[in-house]
C-alpha positions in Angstrom: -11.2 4.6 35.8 -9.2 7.3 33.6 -9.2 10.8 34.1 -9.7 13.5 31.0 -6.7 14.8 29.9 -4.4 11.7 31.6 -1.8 9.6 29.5 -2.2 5.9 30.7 1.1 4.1 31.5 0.9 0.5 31.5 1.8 -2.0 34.1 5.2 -2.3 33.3 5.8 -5.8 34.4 2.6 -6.8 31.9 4.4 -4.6 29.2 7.6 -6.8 29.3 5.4 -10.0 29.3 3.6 -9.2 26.4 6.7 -7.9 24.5 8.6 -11.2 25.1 5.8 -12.8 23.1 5.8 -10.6 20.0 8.0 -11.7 17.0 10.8 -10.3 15.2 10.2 -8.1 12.2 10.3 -10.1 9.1 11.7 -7.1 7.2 14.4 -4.4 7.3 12.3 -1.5 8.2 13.3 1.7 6.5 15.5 3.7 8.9 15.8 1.4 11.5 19.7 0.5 10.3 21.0 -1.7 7.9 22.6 -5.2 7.2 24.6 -5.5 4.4 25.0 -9.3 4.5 21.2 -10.4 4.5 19.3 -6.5 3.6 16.8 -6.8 0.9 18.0 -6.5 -2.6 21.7 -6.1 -1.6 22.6 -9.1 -3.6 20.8 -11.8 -6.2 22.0 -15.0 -6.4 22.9 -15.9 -10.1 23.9 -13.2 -12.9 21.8 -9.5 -13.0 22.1 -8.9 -17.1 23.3 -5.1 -16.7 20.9 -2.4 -17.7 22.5 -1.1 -20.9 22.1 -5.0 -22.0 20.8 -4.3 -26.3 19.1 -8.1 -25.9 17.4 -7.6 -22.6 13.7 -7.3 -24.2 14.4 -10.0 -26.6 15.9 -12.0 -23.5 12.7 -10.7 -22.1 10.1 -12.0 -24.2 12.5 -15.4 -25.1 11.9 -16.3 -21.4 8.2 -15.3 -21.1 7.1 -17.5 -24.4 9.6 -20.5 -22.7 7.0 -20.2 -19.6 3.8 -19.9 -21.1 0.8 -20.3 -19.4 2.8 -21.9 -16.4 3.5 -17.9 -15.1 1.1 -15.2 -15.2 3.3 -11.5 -14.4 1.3 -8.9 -13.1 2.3 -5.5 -13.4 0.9 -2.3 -10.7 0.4 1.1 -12.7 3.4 2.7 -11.1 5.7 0.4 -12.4 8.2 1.6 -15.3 7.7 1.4 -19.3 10.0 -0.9 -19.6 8.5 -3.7 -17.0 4.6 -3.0 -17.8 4.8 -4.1 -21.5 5.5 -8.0 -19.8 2.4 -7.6 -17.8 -0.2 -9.8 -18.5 -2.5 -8.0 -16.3 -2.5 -4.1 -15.0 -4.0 -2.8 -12.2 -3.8 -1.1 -8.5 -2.6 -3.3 -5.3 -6.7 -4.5 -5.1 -7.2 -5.5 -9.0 -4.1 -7.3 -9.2 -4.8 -9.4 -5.6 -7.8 -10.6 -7.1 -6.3 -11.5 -10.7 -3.7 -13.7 -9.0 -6.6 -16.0 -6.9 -8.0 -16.2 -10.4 -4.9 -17.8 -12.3 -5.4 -21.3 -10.0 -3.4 -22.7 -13.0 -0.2 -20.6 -13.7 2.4 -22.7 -11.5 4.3 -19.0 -10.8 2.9 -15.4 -10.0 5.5 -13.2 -11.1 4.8 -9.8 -8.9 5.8 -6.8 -10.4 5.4 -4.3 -7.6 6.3 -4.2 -4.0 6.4 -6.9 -0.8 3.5 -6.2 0.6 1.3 -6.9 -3.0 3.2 -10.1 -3.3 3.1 -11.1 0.4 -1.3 -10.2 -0.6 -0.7 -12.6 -3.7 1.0 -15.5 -1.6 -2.2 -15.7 0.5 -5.0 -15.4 -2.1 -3.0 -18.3 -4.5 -2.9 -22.0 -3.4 0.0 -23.8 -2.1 1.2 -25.4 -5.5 1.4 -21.7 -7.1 4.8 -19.3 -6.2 4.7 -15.8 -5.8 7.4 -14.3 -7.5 9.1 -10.7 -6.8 11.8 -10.0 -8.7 14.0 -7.4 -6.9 13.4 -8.3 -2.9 14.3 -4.8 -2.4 10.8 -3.2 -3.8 9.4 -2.6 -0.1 7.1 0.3 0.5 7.7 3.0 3.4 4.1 3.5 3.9 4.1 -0.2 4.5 6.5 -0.3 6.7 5.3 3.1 8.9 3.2 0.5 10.8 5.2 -2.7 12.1 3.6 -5.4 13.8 5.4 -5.1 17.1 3.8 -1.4 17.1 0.4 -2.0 16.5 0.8 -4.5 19.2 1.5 -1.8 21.4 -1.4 0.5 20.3 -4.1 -2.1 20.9 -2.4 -3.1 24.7 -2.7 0.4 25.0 -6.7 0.5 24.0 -7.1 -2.2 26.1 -5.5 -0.5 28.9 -8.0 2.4 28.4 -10.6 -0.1 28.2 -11.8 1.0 24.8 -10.4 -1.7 22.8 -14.0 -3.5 22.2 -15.4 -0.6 20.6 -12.3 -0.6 18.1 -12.1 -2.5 15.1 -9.4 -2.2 12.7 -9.4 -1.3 9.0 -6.1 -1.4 7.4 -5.0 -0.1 3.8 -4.3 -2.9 1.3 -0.8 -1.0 1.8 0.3 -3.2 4.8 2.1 -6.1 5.7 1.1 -9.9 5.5 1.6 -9.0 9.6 -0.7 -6.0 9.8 -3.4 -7.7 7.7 -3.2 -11.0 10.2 -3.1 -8.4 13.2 -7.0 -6.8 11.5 -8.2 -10.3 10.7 -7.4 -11.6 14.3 -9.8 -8.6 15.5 -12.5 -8.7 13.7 -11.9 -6.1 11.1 -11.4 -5.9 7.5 -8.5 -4.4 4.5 -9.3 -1.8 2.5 -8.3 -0.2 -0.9 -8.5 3.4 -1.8 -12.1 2.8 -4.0 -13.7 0.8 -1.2 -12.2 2.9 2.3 -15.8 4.3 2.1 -17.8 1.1 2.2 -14.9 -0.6 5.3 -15.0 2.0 7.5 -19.0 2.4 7.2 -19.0 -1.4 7.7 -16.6 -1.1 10.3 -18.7 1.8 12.9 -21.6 -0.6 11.9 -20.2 -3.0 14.2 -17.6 -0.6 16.4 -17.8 2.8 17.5 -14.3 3.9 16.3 -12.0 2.7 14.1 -8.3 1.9 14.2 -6.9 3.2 10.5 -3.9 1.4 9.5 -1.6 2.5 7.7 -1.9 5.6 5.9 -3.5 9.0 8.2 -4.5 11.0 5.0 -6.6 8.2 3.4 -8.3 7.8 6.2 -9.4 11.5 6.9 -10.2 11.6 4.0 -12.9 8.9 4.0 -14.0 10.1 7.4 -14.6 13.5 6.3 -14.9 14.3 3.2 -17.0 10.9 2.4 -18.8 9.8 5.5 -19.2 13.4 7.0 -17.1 13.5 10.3 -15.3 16.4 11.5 -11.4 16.8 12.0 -12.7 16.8 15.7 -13.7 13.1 15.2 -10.5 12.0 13.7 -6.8 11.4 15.9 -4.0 10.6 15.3 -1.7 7.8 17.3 2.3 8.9 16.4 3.7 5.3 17.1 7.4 7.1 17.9 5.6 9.6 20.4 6.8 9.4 23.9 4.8 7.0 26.3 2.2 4.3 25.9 -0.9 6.1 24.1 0.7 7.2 20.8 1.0 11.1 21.9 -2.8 10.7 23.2 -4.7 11.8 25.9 -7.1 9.4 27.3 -10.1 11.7 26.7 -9.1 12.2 23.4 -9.3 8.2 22.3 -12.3 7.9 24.1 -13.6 10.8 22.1 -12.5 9.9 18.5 -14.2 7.9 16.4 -11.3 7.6 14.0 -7.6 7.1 15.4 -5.8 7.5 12.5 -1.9 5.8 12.2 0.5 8.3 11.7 1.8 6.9 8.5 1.8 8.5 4.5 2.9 7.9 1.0 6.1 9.3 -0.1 4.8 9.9 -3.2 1.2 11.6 -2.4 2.3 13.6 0.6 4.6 15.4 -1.2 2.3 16.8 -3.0 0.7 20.7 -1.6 -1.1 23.5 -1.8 1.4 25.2 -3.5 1.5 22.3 -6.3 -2.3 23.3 -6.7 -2.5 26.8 -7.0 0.8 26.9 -9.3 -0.5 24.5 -11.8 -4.0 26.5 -11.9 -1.5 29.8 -12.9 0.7 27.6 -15.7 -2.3 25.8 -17.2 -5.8 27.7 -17.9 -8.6 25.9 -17.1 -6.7 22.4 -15.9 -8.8 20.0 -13.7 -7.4 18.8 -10.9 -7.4 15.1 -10.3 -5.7 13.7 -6.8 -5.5 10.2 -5.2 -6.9 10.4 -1.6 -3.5 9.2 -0.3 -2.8 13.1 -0.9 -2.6 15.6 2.4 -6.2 16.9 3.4 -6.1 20.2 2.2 -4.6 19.4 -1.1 -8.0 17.1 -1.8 -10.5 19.9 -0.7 -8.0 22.4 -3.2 -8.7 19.8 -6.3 -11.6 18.9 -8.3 -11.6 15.6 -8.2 -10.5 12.9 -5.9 -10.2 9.1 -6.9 -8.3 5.8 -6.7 -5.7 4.7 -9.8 -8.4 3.5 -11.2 -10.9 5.9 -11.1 -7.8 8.6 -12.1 -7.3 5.9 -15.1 -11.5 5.7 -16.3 -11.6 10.0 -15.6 -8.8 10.8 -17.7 -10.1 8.2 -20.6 -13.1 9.1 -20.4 -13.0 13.5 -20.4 -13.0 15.1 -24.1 -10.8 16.1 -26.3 -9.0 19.1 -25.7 -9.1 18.8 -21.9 -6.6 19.7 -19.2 -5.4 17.9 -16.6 -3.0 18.1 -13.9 -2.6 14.1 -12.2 -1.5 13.9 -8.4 -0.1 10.6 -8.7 2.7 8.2 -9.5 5.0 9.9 -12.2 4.8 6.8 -14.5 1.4 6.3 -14.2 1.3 9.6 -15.1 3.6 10.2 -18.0 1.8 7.0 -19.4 -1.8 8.3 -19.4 -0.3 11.4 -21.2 1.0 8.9 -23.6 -2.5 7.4 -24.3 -4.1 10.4 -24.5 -2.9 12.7 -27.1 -5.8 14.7 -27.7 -5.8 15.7 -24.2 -3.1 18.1 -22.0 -2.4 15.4 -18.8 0.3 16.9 -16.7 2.0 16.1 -13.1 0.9 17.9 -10.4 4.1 19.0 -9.2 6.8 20.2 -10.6 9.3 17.9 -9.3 10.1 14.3 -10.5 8.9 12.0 -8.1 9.3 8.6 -8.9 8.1 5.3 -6.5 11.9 4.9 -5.5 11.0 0.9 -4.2 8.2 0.2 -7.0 11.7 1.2 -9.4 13.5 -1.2 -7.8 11.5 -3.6 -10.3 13.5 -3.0 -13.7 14.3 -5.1 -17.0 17.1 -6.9 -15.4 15.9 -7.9 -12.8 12.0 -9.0 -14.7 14.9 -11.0 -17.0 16.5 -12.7 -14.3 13.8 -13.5 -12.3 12.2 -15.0 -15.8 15.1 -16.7 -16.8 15.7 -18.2 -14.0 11.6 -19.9 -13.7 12.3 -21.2 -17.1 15.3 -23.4 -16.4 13.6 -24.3 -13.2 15.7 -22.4 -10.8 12.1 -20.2 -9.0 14.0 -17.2 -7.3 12.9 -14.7 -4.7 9.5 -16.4 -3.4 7.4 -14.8 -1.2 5.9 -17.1 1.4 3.8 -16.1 4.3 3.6 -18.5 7.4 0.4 -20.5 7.8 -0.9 -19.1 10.7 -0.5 -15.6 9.2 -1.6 -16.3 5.7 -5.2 -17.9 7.7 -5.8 -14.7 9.7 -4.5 -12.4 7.3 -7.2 -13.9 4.9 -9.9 -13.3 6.5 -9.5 -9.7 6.8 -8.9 -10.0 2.8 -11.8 -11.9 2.1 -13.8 -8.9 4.2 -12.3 -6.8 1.7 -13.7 -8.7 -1.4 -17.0 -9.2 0.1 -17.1 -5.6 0.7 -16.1 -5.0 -3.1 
């Protein structure tokens, strides 16, 4: 039996048991120190052509027509000019994870985008295909907000509270092949920014509260503003807080109906109230367009709210002569002003911001990585372990049934 307002402290004896069983983190995790010899992207074996390289697009597109249909490169929407024109495909994290399982014959998925979207790819394809990243370095810090061995700890926790049966877990598409395996081992499904809506209704249809992984903002959002909760009904479990129950009183998980992970974007959370109101004074009659990855109060301040693709089909779609200020990836960004000439599309803040990791993917590396498949030398594969890849699937094929 708890009491309101008490902080459970598991049996410490039982902690140490279960932690002795959890595994090592696959990844450097940002912050949490660094190893030259083996980090991520420190090194590639083979020769990087440098950037100021005059023949790199021509070395580019030599290597692409030597592959042929035997690789299919697929390119996210925040990725750089310079990479995107080698896509064969565009699209958000969810539209590219469900063009790779369709490619059953290209013999190499080259990834343009970050680990966790490849790590996605590895499971949908078969075991003849490779999944390709070409800088091993392009991690995300959303991603990597929510590490296995602390979700672990948050579900012991539930289950110490005895709650944990009423929980089922939705995480973002934005997670590792570890946190996906961790939702599909309890019953619960992925989500992408255009279907939180339909997972987390699916979700309290067979829970009453939901365990939101990764991203805190995305997932008040959905509660709120799209399935109409209050703030009441959302909490949020800090990971780094001190004790067991993620800075959370026992009476206030069993009063939630969302626990939200304390985890953002680098990109979107930047973006404030202040961005808002100061792009309303510089641009007369601008709409406002944000992806619900953005802070709460800077959604309710805009005038529309939508996933890449939905930003991408608004934008294309409004008349000529139309403002609009884009709370979003800067390339994405720049690129839809591109497209759209007869229309004012500007960034919502002031300030560059750049996905720092999703840059890491940049001509030389696209080159190497290419050069390298076509004489046969397949570098930087993502492979996820069997037993991952199987539970880790099923919480992706939730996600597709769900569309």
């Amino acid at each position: 039996m708890t009491v309101p307002g008490q902080t459970i402290q598991a049996d410490p004896a039982a902690r140490a048991e279960r932690a002795g069983a959890r595994r090592s983190l696959p990844l450097l995790v940002l912050g949490a120190g660094a190893d030259p010899a083996s980090e991520r992207g420190v090194d590639c074996p083979g020769e990087l052509p440098p950037a100021s390289d005059p023949g790199l697009v021509a070395r580019a597109h030599a290597a692409r027509s030597a592959l042929g249909d035997r690789a299919f490169v697929l390119g996210h929407h925040y990725q750089r000019d310079e990479v995107i024109q080698f896509a064969d495909v565009t699209g958000d994290s969810f539209k590219l994870a469900r063009e790779a399982a369709a490619r059953p014959g290209a013999e190499y998925i080259v990834f343009c985008g970050v680990h966790f979207m490849a790590e996605s790819a590895d499971i949908l394809t078969s075991d003849a295909q490779q999944v390709v990243l070409p800088d091993l370095a392009a991690g995300c810090s959303m991603a990597d907000m929510a590490t296995y061995n602390q979700v672990e700890q948050c579900w012991e926790a539930l289950e110490d509270l005895g709650i944990a049966d009423e929980v089922i877990p939705v995480t973002y598409m934005n997670s590792s092949a570890d946190i996906k395996a961790f939702t599909g081992r309890h019953g619960g499904t992925v989500c992408t920014s255009s279907n939180a809506r339909k997972a987390v209704s699916w979700a309290l249809g067979r829970g009453s509260k939901v365990l939101f992984l990764p991203d805190q903002h995305l997932g008040r959002n959905t509660a709120v503003l799209e399935l109409g909760m209050s703030l009441d009904d959302c909490v949020v479990w800090d990971p780094h807080a001190p004790g067991d129950t993620g800075g959370l009183t026992a009476e206030q998980l069993n009063d939630a109906t969302m626990i939200l992970w304390r985890g953002h974007c680098s990109v979107h959370g930047r973006f404030s109230l202040d961005c808002v109101t100061d792009v309303r004074a510089r641009i007369p009659g601008v709409t406002v367009i944000v992806h619900p990855e953005c802070q709460h109060e800077v959604v309710l301040a805009a005038d529309c709210i939508g996933s890449t693709e939905k930003i991408i089909s608004t934008i294309e779609q409004a008349p000529p002569g139309s403002a609009w200020a884009v709370g979003t990836e800067l390339n994405l960004v720049q690129r839809l002003a591109a497209s759209n000439p007869d229309k004012t599309v500007a960034f919502l803040d002031k300030t560059v911001c750049y996905c720092s990791t999703m840059n890491r993917i940049d001509l030389p590396h696209l080159v190497w990585a290419l050069e390298s498949l076509a004489d046969g030398r397949p570098v930087n594969q993502i492979t996820v372990d069997d037993d991952t890849a199987a539970q880790a699937r099923a919480a992706l094929d939730q996600m597709l049934a769900l569309g």
